[in-house]
VOMIMAR-355473 format. One record per residue (C-alpha): residue in three letters; residue number from 0; chain; x, y, z. Coordinates in Angstrom, 3 decimals. Example, Ala and Ser with C-alpha at 12.3 -4.5 7.8 and 13.67 -1.06 7.14 Angstrom:
<bamars>
[bamar 'ala' 0 'A' [12.300 -4.500 7.800]]
[bamar 'ser' 1 'A' [13.670 -1.060 7.140]]
</bamars>
This chain:
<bamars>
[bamar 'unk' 0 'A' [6.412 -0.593 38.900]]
[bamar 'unk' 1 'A' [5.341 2.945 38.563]]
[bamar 'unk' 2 'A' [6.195 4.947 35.455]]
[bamar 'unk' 3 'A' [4.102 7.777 33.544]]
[bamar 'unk' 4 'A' [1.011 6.918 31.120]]
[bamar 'unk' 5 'A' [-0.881 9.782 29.289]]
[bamar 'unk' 6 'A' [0.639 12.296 31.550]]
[bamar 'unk' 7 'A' [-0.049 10.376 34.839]]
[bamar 'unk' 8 'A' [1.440 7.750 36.703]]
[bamar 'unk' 9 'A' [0.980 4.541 36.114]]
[bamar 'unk' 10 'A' [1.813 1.515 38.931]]
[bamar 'unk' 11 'A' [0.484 -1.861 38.257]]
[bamar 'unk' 12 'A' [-1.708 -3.196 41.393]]
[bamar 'unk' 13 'A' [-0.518 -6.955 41.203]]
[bamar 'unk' 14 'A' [2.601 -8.944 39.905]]
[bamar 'unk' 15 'A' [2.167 -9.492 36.351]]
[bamar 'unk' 16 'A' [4.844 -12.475 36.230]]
[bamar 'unk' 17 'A' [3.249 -14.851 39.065]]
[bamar 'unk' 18 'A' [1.318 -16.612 36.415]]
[bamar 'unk' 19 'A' [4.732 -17.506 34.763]]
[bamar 'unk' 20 'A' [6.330 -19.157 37.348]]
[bamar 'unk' 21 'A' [7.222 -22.902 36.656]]
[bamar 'unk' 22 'A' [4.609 -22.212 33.705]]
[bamar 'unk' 23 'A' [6.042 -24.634 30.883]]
[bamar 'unk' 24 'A' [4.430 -23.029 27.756]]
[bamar 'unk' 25 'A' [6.675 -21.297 24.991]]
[bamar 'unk' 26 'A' [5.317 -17.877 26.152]]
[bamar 'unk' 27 'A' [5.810 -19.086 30.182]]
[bamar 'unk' 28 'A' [9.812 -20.562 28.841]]
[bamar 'unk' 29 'A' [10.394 -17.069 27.169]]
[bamar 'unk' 30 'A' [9.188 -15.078 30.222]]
[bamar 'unk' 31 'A' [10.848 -17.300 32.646]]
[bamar 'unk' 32 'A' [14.151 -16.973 30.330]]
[bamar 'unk' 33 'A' [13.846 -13.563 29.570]]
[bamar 'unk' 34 'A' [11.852 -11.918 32.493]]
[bamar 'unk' 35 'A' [12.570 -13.651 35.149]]
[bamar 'unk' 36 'A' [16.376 -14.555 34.595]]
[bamar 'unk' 37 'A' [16.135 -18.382 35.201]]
[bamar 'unk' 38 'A' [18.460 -19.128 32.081]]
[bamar 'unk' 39 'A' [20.544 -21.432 33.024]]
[bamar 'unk' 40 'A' [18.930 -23.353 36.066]]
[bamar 'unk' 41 'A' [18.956 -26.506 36.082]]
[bamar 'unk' 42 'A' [14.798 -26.456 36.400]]
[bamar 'unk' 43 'A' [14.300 -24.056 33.224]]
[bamar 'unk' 44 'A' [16.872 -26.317 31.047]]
[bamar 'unk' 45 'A' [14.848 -29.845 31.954]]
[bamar 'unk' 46 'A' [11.391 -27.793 31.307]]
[bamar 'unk' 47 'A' [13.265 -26.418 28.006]]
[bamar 'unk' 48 'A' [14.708 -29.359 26.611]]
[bamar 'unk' 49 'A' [11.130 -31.384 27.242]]
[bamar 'unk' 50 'A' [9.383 -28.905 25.394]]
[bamar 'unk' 51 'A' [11.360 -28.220 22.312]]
[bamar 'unk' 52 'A' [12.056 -32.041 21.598]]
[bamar 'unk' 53 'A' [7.842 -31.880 22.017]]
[bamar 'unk' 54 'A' [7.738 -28.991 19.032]]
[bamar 'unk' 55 'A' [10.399 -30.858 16.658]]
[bamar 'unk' 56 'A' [8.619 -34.256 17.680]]
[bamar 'unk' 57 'A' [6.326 -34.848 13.641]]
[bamar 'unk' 58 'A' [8.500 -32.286 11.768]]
[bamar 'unk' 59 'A' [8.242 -34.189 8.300]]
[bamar 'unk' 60 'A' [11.100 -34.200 6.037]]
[bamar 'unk' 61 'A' [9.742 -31.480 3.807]]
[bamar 'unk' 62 'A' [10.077 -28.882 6.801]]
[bamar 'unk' 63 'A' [6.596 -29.362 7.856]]
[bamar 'unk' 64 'A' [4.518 -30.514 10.536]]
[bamar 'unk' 65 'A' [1.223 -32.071 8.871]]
[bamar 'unk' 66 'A' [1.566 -30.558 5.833]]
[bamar 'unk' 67 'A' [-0.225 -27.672 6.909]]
[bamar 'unk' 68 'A' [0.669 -23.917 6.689]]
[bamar 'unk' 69 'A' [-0.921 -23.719 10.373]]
[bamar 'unk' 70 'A' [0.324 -25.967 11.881]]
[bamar 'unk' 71 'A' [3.830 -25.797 10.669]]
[bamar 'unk' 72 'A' [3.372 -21.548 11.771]]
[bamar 'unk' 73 'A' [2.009 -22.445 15.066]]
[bamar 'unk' 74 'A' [5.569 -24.653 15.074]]
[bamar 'unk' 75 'A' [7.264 -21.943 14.457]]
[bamar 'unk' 76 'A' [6.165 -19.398 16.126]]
[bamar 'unk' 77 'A' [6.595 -21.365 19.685]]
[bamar 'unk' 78 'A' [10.425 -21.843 18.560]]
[bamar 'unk' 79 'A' [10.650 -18.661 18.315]]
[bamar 'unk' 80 'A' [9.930 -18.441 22.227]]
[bamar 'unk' 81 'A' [12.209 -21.101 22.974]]
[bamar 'unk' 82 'A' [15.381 -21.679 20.813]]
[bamar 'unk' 83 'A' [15.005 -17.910 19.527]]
[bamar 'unk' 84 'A' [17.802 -18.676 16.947]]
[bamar 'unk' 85 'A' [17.719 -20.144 13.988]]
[bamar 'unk' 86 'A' [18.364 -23.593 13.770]]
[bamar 'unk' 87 'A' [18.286 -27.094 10.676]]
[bamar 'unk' 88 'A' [14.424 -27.627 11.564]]
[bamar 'unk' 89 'A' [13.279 -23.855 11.810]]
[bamar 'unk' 90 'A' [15.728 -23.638 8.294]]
[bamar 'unk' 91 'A' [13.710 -26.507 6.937]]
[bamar 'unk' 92 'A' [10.378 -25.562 8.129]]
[bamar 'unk' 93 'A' [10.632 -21.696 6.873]]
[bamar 'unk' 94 'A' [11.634 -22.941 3.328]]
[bamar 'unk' 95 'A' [9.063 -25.182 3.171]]
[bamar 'unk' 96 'A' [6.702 -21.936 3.999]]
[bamar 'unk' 97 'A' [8.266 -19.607 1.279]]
[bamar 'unk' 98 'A' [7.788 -22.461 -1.291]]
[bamar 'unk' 99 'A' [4.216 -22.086 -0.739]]
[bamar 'unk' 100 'A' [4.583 -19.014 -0.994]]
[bamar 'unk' 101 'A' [5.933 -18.942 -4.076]]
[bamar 'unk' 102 'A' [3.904 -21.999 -5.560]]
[bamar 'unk' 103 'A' [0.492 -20.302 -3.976]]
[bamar 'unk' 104 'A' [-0.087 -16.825 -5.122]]
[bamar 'unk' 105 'A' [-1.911 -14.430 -2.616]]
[bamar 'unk' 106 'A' [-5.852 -15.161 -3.040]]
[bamar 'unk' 107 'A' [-8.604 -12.431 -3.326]]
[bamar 'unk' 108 'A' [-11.100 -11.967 -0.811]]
[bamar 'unk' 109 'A' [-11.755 -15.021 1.335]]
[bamar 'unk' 110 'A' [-15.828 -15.501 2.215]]
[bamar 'unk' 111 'A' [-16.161 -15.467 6.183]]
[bamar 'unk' 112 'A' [-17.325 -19.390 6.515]]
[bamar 'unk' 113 'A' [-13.437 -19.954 4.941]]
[bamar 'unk' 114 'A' [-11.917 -18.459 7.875]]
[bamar 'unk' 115 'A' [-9.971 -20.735 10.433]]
[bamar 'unk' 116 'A' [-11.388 -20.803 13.741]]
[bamar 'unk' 117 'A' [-9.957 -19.030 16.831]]
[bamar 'unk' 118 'A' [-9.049 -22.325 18.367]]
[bamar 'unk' 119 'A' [-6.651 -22.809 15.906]]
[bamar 'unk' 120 'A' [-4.503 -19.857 16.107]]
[bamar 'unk' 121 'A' [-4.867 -20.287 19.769]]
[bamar 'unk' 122 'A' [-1.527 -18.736 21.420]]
[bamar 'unk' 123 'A' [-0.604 -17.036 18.140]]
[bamar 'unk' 124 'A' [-0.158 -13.038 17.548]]
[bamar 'unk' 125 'A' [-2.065 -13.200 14.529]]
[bamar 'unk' 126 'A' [-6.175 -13.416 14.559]]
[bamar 'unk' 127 'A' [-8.840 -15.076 12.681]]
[bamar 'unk' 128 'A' [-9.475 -14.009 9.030]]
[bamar 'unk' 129 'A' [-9.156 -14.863 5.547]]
[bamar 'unk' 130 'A' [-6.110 -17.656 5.554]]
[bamar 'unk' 131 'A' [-4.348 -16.369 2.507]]
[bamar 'unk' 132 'A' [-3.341 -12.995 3.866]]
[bamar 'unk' 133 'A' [-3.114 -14.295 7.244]]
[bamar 'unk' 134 'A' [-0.435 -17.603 6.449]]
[bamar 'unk' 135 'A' [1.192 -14.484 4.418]]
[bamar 'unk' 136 'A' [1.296 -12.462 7.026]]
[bamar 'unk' 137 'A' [2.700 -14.928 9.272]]
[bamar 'unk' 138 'A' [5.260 -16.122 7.270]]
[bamar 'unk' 139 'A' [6.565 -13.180 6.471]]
[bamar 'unk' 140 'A' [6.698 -12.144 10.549]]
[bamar 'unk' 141 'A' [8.516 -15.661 10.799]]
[bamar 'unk' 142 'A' [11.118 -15.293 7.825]]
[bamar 'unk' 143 'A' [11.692 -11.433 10.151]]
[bamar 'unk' 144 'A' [11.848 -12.703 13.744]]
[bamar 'unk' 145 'A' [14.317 -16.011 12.269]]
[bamar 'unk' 146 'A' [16.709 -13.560 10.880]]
[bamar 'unk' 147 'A' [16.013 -13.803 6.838]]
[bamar 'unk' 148 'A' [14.903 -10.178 6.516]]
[bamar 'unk' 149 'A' [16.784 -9.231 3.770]]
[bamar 'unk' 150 'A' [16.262 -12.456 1.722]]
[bamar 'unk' 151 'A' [15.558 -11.291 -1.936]]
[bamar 'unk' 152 'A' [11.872 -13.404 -1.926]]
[bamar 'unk' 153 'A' [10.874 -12.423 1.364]]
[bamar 'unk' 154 'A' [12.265 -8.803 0.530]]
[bamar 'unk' 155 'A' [10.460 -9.086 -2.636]]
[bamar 'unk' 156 'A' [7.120 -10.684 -0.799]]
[bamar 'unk' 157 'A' [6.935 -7.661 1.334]]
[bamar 'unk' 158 'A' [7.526 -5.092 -1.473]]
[bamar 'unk' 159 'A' [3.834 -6.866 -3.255]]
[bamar 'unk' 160 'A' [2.323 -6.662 -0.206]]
[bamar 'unk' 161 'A' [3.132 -2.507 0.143]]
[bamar 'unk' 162 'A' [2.799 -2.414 -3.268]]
[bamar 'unk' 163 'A' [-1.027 -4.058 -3.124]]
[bamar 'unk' 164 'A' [-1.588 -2.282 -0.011]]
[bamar 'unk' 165 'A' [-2.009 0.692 -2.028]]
[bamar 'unk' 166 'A' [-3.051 -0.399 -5.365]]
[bamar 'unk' 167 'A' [-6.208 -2.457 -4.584]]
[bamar 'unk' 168 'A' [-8.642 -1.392 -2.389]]
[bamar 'unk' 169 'A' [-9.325 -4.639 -0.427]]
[bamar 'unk' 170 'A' [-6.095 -5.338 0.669]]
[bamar 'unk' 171 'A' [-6.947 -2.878 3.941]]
[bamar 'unk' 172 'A' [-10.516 -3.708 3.672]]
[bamar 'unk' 173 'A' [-10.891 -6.043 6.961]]
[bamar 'unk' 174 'A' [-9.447 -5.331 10.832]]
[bamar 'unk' 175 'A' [-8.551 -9.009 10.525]]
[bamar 'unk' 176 'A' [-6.487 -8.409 7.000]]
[bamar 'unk' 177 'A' [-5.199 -5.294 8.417]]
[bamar 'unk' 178 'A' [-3.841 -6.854 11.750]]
[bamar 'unk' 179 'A' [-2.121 -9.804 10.084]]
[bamar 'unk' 180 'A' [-0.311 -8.050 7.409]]
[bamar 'unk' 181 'A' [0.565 -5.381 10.025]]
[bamar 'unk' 182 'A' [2.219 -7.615 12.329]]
[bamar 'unk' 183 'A' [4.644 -8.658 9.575]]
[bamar 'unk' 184 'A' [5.398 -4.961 8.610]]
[bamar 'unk' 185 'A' [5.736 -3.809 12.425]]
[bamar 'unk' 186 'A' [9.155 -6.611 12.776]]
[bamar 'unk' 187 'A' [10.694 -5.282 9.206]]
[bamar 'unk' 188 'A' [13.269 -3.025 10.024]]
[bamar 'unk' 189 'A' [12.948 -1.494 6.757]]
[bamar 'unk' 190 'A' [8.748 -1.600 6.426]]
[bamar 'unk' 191 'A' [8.144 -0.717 10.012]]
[bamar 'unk' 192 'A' [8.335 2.896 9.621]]
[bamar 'unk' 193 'A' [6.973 3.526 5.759]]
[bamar 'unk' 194 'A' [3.683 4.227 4.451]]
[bamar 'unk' 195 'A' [1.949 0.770 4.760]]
[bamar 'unk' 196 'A' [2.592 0.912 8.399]]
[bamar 'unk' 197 'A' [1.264 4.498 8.589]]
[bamar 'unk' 198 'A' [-1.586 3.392 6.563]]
[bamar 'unk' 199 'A' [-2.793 0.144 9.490]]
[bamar 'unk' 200 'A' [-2.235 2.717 11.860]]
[bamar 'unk' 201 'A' [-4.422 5.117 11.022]]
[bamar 'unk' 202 'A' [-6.833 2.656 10.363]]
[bamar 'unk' 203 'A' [-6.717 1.291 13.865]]
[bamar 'unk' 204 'A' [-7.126 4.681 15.311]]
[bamar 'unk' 205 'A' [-10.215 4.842 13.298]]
[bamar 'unk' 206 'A' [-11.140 1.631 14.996]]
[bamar 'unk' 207 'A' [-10.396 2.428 18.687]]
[bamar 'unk' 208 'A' [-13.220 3.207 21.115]]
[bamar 'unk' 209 'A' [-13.462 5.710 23.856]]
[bamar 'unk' 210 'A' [-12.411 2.981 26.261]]
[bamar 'unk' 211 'A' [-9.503 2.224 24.922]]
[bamar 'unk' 212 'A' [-9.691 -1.237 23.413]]
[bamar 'unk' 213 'A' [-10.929 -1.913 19.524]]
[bamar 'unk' 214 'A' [-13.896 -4.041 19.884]]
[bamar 'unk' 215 'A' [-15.220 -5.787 18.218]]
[bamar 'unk' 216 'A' [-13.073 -5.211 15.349]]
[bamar 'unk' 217 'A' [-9.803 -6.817 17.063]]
[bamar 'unk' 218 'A' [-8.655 -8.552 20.344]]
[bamar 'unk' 219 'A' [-7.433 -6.363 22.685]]
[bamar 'unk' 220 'A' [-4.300 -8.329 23.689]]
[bamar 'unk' 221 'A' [-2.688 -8.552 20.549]]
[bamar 'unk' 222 'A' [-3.564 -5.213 19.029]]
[bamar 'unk' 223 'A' [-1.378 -3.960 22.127]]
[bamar 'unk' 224 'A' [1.273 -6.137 21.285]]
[bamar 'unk' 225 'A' [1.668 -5.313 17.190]]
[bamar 'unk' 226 'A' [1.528 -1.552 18.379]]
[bamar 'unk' 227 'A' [3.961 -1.581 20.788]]
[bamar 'unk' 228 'A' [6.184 -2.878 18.554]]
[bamar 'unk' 229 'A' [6.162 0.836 16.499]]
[bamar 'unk' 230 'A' [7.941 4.182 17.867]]
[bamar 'unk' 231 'A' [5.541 6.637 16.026]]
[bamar 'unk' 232 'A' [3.291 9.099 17.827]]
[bamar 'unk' 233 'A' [0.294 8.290 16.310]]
[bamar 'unk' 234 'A' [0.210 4.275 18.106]]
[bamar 'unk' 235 'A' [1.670 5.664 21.214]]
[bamar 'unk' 236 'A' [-1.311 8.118 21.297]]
[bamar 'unk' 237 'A' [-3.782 4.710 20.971]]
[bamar 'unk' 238 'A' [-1.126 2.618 23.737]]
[bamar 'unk' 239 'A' [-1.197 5.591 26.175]]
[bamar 'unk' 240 'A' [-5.406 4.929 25.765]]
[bamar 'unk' 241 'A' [-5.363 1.124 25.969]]
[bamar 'unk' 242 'A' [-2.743 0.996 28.633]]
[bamar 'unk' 243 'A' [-4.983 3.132 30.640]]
[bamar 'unk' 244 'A' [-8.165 0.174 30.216]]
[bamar 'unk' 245 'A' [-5.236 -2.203 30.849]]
[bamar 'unk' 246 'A' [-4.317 -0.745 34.019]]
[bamar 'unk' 247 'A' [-8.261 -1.199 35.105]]
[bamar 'unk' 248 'A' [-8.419 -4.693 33.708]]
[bamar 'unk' 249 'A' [-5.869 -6.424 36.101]]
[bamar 'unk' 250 'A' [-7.131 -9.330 37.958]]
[bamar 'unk' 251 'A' [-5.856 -10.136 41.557]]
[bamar 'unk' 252 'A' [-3.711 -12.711 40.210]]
[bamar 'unk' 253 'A' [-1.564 -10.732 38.036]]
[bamar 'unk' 254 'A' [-3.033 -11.623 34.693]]
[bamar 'unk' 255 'A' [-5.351 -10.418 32.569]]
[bamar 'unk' 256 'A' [-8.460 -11.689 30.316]]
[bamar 'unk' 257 'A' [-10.457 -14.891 31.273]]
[bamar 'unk' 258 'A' [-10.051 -16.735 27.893]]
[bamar 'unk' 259 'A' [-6.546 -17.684 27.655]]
[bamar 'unk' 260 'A' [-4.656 -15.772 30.926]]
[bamar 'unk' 261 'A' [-1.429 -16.956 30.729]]
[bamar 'unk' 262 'A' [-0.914 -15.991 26.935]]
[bamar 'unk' 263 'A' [-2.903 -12.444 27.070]]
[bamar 'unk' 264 'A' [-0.900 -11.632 29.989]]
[bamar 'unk' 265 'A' [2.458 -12.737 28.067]]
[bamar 'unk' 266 'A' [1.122 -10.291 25.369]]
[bamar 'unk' 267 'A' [0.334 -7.562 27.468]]
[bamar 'unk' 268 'A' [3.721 -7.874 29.791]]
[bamar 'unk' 269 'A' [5.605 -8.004 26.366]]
[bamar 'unk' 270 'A' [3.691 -4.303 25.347]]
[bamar 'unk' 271 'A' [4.513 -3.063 28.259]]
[bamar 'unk' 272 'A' [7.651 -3.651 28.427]]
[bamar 'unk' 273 'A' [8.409 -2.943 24.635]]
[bamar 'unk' 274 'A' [7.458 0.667 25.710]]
[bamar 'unk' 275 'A' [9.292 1.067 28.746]]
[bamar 'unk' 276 'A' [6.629 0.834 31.132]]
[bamar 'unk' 277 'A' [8.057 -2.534 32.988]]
</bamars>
């Protein structure tokens, strides 16, 4: 799998997919889908069916799962690696977001003890930090990735969010705000290239360290991810760094990261791959 990375080449030492392989997980369904062409075999549609009817199993008839923006994102988000199209329940559970949207205007600065744990964003692209901006952020990436980018009130959502961006100093003032409002910009067709974007960028190459990664500011994994996402020169010049530490990181097995293997890897794999380099 060799290609070229900051001028040199680059060849991954193991299989990245192994860890995929009968893997039943949204992320290991997408890759097995998408990666490693098992659409349509009989094996990936049992493994598929089982664990989409899990996901829908405690939708409630508002669109949610528990009543909670979390959980009903988390939800989502795993659709998104299964049925990938929009469907009744994704429908219903996406309103039910933008309603709280609407009814639950975007808090201030949230104190650190507020924040949700990292155990409960576990598998998500989005990372710890104050839960108003970061259930924004996320629904916002949803309404994208589901296909209801041009809807006037997410349309209008993102337009306050560039507009605050700018206006009020702490919208940028965290890593953690910055990531989660930047992973909603970075799917936008129409934000993903404007000034808020240019804005988180900069402010992650501030943020990067000589090695590559941006610790302890941001997990490596999905920091790759949101900027691989972007064609500008300025987050290819930070990839062509972290790709380089990626390339070192490698385990035997193919994946990367001891926390959470399988889903780092599926982030990683995904970068790579976004930029040509797979």
């Amino acid at each position: 799998m060799p290609d070229k990375l900051g001028g040199q080449s680059m060849k991954l030492r193991h299989d990245p997919y192994q860890v995929f392989r009968s893997s039943k997980s949204p992320a290991g369904l997408y890759a097995r889908q998408k990666w490693l062409d098992e659409a349509g075999t009989k094996l990936w549609e049992v493994d598929f069916e089982k664990k989409v009817s899990a996901l829908l199993e405690g939708q409630l008839p508002n669109g949610s799962w528990n009543g909670s923006k979390i959980s009903t994102i988390k939800h989502l988000f795993a659709l998104h690696l299964t049925l990938r199209d929009p469907d009744p329940s994704t429908d219903a559970a996406l309103d039910w977001l933008l309603d709280r949207l609407q009814r639950e205007p975007l808090p201030g600065k949230n104190k650190a003890g507020n924040w949700p744990p990292a155990t409960e964003i576990k598998s998500l692209p989005f990372v710890s930090g104050p839960p108003g901006r970061m259930t924004f952020g996320a629904t916002l990436f949803l309404a994208t990735i589901f296909g209801r980018q041009r809807d006037p009130q997410v349309l209008a959502a993102y337009q306050w969010m560039v507009l605050e961006a700018f206006t009020v100093p702490h919208v940028w003032s965290t890593p953690a705000v910055t990531h989660n409002l930047f992973r909603a910009l970075v799917v936008h067709p129409e934000f993903s290239s404007g000034d808020a974007v240019m804005s988180a960028v900069e402010q992650l190459a501030r943020l990067q360290t000589a090695a590559g990664d941006w610790h302890p500011h941001l997990p490596f994994y999905q920091t790759i991810n949101a900027l691989a996402h972007l064609d500008l020169p300025r987050a290819d010049k930070q990839l062509d760094r972290a790709f380089g530490l990626l390339l070192s990181r490698q385990k035997r097995d193919g994946t990367w990261s001891r926390s959470e293997p399988e889903w780092n890897t599926f982030l990683a794999v995904h970068a790579l791959r976004n930029k040509g380099w797979l």
